[in-house]
C-alpha positions in Angstrom: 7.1 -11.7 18.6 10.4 -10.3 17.5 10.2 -8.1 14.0 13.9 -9.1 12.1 14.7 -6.1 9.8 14.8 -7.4 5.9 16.1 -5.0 3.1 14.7 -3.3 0.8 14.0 -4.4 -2.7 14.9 -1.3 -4.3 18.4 0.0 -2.3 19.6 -2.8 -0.3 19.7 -0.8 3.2 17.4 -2.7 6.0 14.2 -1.6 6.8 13.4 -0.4 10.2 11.6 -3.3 12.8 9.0 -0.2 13.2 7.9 0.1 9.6 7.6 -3.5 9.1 5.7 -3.9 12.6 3.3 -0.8 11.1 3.4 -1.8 7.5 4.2 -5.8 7.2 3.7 -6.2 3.8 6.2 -3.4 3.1 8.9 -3.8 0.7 10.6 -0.4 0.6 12.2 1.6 3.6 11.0 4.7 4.1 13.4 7.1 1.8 12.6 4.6 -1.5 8.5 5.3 -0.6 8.5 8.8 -0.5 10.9 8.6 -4.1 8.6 6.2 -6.1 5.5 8.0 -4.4 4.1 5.2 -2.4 4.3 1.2 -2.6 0.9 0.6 -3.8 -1.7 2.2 -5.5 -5.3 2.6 -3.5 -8.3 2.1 -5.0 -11.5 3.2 -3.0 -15.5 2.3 -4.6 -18.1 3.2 -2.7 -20.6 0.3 -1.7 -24.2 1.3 -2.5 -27.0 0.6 0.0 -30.0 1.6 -2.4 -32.4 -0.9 -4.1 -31.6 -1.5 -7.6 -33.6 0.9 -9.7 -33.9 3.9 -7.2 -33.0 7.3 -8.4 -31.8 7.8 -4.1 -28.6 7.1 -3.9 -27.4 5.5 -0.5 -23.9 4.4 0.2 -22.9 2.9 2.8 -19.0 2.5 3.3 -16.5 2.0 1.7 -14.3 -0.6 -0.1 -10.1 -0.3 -0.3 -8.1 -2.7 -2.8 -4.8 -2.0 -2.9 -2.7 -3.0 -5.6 1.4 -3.1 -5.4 3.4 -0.8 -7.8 6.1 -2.6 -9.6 9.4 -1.8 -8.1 12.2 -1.9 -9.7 16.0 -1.7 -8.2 17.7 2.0 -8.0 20.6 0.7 -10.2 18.0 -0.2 -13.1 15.7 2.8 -12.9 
């Protein structure tokens, strides 16, 4: 499957075939993430394992939500 560059929402320049293969539903190249500190904010909650009522506290994994930081162009910001 070819991976066709697309450019970034915030400075125009194309994003490299190897984010987008790593990352797909990047939006950013690489210089505007490390700038606006990320594309998306990760929330982690732990998933509990223990009956309801029990003062033992058991968890058993983890759950990830992430949730996509507004961007806004360079120009505007």
């Amino acid at each position: 499957m070819q991976i066709v560059p697309q450019p970034c929402v915030r400075c125009g320049e194309l994003i490299p075939a190897e984010r987008i293969e790593a990352l797909p539903e990047t939006m950013v190249c690489v210089r505007c993430s490390k700038e606006i500190g990320g594309e998306f904010h990760v929330i982690v909650t732990p998933e509990k394992t223990s009956k309801e009522g029990s003062l033992k506290k058991n968890y058993g994994g983890y759950t990830t939500r992430k949730i996509r930081k507004p961007i806004k162009p360079r120009d505007e910001e």
